[in-house]
C-alpha positions in Angstrom: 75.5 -84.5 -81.7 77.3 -87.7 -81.3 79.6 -89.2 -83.0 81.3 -92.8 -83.3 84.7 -90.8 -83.5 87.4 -91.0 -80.6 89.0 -88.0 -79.9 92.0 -87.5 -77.5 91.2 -84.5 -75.8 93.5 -82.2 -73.2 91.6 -80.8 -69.9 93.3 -78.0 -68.2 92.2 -76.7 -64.8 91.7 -72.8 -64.8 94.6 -70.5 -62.8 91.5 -67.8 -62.7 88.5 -69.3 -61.6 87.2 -66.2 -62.4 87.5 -66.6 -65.8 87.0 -69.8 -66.6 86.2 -73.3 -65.0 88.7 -75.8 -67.3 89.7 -75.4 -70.8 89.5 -78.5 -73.0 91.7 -78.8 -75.9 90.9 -81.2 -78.3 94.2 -82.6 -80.1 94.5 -83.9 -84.0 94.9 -87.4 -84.2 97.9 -87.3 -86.2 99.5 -84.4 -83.8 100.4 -87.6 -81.0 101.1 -90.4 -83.2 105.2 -91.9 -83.7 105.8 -90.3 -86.7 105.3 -87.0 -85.6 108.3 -87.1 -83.2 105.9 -84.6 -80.8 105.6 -86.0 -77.2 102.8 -86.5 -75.6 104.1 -84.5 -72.5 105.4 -81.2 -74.9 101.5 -80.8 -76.3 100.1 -80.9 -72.2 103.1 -77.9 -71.6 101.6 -76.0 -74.5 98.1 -76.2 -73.4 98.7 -75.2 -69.9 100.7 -72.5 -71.3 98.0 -71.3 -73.6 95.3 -71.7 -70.8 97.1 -69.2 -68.1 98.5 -67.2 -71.2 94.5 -66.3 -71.5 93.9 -66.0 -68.3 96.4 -63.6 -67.7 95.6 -61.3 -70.9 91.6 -61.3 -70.4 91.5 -61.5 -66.5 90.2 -59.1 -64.5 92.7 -56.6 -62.7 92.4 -57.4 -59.0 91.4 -54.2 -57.2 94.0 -53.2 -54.8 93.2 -52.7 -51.4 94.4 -50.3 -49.5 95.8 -51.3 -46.0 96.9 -49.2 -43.4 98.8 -49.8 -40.2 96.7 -49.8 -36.9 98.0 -47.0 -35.5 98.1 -45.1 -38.8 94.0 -45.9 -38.8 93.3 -44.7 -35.1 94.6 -41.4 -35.5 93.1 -41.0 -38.8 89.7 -42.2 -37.0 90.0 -40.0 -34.1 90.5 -36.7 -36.6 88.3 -37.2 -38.5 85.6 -37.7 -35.6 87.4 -34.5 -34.2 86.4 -32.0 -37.2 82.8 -33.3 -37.1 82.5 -32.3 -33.1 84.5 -29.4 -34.4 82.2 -28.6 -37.0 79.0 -29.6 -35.3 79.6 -27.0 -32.0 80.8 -24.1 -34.7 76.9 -24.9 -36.5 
């Protein structure tokens, strides 16, 4: 639905992708205006704060991967390749 109303509107890039693409914040017409002494600049802070505040509460946990040194990885490799010739000569 359309409207002949102009709205000032905030858009706020996502920090999590994952999450969300942008969050739009749509802001009071009285919220900007002189009288209200808030600046313009204060209400942008707030909704970047709110936007990663979310993303950081309802993202997903990144998995942890597990990463081993080289070396630590080739003699792990190498033993376990070990116990199965072990295990396939004892069948």
């Amino acid at each position: 639905m359309v409207r002949g109303i102009s709205r000032r509107v905030i858009v706020v890039d996502s920090p999590d992708p994952h999450i969300f693409e942008q969050a739009i914040f749509i802001i009071r017409n009285d919220a900007v205006s002189d009288e209200s002494g808030v600046p313009s600049e204060q209400i942008v802070e707030q909704a970047v704060r709110i936007a990663k505040n979310y993303a950081h509460t309802h993202g997903v946990s990144p998995h942890r991967k597990i990463s081993l040194p080289p070396w630590l990885a080739a003699i792990l490799g190498g033993a376990a390749i070990g116990l199965m010739w072990l295990l396939v000569y004892l069948i």
